[in-house]
VOPAGU-2260 file (C-alpha; in pm, 1 decimal, decimal comma):
REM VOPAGU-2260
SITE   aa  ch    i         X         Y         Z
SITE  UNK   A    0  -10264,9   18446,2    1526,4
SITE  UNK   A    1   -9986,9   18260,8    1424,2
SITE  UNK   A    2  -10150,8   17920,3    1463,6
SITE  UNK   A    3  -10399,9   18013,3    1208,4
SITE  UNK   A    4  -10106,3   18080,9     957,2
SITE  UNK   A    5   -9913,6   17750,9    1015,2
SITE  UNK   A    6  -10237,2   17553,9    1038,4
SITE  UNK   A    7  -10361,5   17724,3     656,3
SITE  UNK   A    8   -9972,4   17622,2     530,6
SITE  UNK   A    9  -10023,9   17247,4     686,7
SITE  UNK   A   10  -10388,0   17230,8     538,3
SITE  UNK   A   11  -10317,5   17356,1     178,1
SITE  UNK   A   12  -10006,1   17140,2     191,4
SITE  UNK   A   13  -10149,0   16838,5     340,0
SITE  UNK   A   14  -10478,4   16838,4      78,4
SITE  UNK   A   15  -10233,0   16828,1    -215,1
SITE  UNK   A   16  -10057,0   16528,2     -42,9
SITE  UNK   A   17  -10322,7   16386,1      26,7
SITE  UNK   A   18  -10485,9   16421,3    -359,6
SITE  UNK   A   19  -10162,2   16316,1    -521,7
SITE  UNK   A   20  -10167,4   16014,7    -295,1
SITE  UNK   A   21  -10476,2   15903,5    -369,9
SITE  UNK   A   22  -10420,4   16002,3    -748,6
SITE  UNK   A   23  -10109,0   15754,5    -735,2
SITE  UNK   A   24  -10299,4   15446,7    -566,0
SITE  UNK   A   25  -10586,6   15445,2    -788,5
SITE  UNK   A   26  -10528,4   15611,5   -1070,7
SITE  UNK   A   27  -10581,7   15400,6   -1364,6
SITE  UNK   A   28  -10742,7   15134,9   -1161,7
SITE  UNK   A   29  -11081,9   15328,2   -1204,3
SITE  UNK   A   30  -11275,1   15582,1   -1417,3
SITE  UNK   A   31  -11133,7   15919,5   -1399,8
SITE  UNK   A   32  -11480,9   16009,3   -1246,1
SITE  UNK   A   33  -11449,8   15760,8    -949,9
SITE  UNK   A   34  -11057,4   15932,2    -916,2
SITE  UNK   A   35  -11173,2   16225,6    -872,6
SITE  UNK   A   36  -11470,6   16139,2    -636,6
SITE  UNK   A   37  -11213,4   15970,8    -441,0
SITE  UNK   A   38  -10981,7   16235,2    -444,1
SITE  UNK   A   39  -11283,4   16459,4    -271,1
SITE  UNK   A   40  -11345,0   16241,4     -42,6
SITE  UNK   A   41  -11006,6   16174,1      57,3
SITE  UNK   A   42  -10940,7   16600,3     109,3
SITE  UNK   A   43  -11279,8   16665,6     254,2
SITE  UNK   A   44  -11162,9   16426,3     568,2
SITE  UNK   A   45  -10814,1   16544,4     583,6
SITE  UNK   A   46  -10969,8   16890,9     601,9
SITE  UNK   A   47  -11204,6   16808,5     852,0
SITE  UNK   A   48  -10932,2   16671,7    1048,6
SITE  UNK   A   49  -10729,4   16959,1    1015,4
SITE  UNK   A   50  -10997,9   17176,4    1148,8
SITE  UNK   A   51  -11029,1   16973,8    1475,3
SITE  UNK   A   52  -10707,1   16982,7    1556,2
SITE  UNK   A   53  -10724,2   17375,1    1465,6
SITE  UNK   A   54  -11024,3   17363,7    1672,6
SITE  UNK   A   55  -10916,0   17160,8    1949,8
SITE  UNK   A   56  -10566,1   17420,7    2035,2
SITE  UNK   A   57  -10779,7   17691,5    2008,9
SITE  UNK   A   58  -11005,2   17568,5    2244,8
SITE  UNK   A   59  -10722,8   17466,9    2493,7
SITE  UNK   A   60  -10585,6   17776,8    2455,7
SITE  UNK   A   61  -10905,5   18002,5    2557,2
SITE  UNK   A   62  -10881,2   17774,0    2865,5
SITE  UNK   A   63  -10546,2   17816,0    2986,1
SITE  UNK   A   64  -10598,1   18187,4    2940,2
């Protein structure tokens, strides 16, 4: 149980990281629409990646169990 708490602090954290970074490259460079599609895309695969690696230790836990 606490996995799921550290991995929800590292995954809100990590999005608005993520955003902000992608906020400072382009932002400017493009529409504000484009930015913000960007921005999705950018969070949607961090957050995907998060939840394999969430995922992937639970998984290897149930194993070793």
């Amino acid at each position: 149980m606490q996995e799921a708490l550290v991995y929800c602090v590292v995954a809100i954290s990590s999005v608005i990281v993520v955003g902000y970074a992608v906020h400072m490259l382009v932002g400017g460079l493009v529409s504000q629409e484009t930015e913000y599609l960007l921005i999705a895309l950018a969070c949607f695969a961090d957050m995907a990646v998060i939840g394999y690696m969430a995922w992937d230790v639970i998984k290897r836990r149930r194993r070793d169990w």
